[in-house]
C-alpha positions as CSV (number, residue, x, y, z in Angstrom):
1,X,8.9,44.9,-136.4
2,X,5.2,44.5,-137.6
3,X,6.2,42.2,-140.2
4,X,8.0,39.7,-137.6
5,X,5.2,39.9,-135.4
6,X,2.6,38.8,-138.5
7,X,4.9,35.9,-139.5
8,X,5.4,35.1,-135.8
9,X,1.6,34.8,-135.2
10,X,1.1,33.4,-138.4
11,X,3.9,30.2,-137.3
12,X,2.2,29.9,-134.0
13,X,-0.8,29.4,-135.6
14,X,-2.4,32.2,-134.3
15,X,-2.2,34.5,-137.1
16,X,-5.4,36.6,-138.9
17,X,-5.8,37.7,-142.5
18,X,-3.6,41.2,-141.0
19,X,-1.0,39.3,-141.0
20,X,-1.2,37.8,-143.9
21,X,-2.4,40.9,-145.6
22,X,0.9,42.7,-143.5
23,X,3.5,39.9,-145.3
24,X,2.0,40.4,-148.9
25,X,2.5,44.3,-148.5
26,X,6.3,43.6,-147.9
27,X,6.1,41.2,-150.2
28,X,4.8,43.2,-152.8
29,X,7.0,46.2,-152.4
30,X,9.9,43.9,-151.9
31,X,9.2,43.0,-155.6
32,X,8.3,46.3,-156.8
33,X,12.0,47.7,-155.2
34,X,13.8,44.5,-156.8
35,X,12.1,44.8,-160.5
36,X,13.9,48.6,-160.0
37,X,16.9,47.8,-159.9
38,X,17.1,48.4,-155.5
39,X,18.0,44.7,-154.3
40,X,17.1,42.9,-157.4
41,X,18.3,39.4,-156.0
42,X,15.1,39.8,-153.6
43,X,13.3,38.2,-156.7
44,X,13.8,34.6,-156.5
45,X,12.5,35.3,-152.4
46,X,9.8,37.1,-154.0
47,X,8.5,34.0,-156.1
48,X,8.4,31.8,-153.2
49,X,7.4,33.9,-150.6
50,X,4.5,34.3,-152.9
51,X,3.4,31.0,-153.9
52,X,3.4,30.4,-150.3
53,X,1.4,33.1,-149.8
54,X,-1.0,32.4,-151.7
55,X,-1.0,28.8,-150.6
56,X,-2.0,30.4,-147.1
57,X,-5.0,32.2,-148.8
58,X,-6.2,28.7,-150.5
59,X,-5.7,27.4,-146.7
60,X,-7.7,30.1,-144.5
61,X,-10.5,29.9,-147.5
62,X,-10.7,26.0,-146.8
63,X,-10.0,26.1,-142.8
64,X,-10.1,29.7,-141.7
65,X,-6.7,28.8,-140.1
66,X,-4.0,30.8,-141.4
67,X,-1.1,29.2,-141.8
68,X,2.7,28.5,-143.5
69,X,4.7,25.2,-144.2
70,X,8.3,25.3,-143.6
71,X,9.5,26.4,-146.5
72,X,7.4,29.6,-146.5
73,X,8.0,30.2,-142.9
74,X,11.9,30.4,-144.5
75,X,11.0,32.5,-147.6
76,X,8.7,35.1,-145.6
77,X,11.8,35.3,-143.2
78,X,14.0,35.8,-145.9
79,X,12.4,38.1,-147.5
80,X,11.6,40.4,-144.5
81,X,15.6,40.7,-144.0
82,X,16.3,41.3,-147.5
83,X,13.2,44.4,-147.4
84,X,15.0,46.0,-144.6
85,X,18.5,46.0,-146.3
86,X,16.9,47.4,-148.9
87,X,14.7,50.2,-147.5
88,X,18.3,50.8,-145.6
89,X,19.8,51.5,-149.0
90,X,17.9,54.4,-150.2
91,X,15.8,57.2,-148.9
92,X,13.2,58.2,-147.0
93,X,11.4,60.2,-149.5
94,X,12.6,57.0,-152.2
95,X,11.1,54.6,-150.4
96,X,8.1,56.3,-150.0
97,X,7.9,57.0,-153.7
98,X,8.3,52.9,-153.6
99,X,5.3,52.7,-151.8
100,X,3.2,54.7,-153.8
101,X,4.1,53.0,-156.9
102,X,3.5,49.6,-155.2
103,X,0.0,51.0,-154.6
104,X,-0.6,52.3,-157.6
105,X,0.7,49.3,-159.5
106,X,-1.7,46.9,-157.5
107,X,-4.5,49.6,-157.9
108,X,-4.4,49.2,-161.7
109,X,-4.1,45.3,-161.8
110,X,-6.6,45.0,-159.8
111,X,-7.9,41.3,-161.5
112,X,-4.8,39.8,-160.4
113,X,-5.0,40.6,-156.7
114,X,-5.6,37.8,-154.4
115,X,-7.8,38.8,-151.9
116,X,-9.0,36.6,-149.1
117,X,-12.1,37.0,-146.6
């Protein structure tokens, strides 16, 4: 529910770097989940949920108004149903090893994070 509440602020134009911050962690262990082989056709949602993404970051930096065209209203949409058919498809104590390799993953490439303030 946290993840519909960050894209629903962030459509309304109301939404803070949380919940942008809360829509790249799904995002990111979305991809990490798909490049294992659980719900590998999240991909493709991946990609554009993340340029999107990241065109919100460019965005707040210019603005400080967070915000998502259309089409990444649709992908971040997308890609929170296909997250919760896949943490549906395995198990607690899997999906929690998801997580912790999602973390450690971004931990060690840590020049490739987009980070916004």
């Amino acid at each position: 529910m946290l993840e519909y509440s960050a894209l629903e602020a962030i459509t309304k134009g109301q939404g803070t770097v949380a919940d942008w911050r809360t829509l790249v962690d799904v995002l990111n262990l979305s991809e990490m989940m798909g490049k294992n082989g659980v719900g590998p056709e999240v991909l493709p949602i991946c990609q554009k949920a993340q340029e999107s993404l990241h065109k919100a970051a460019i965005r707040y930096q210019e603005t400080l108004q967070m915000g998502l065209d259309g089409q990444g209203i649709k992908a971040c949409r997308d890609l929170i149903e296909y997250a919760d058919l896949q943490q549906g498809s395995i198990s607690r104590s899997e999906f929690e090893r998801y997580i912790q390799k999602t973390k450690d993953h971004i931990r060690s490439h840590g020049d490739k994070v987009v980070e916004i303030s």
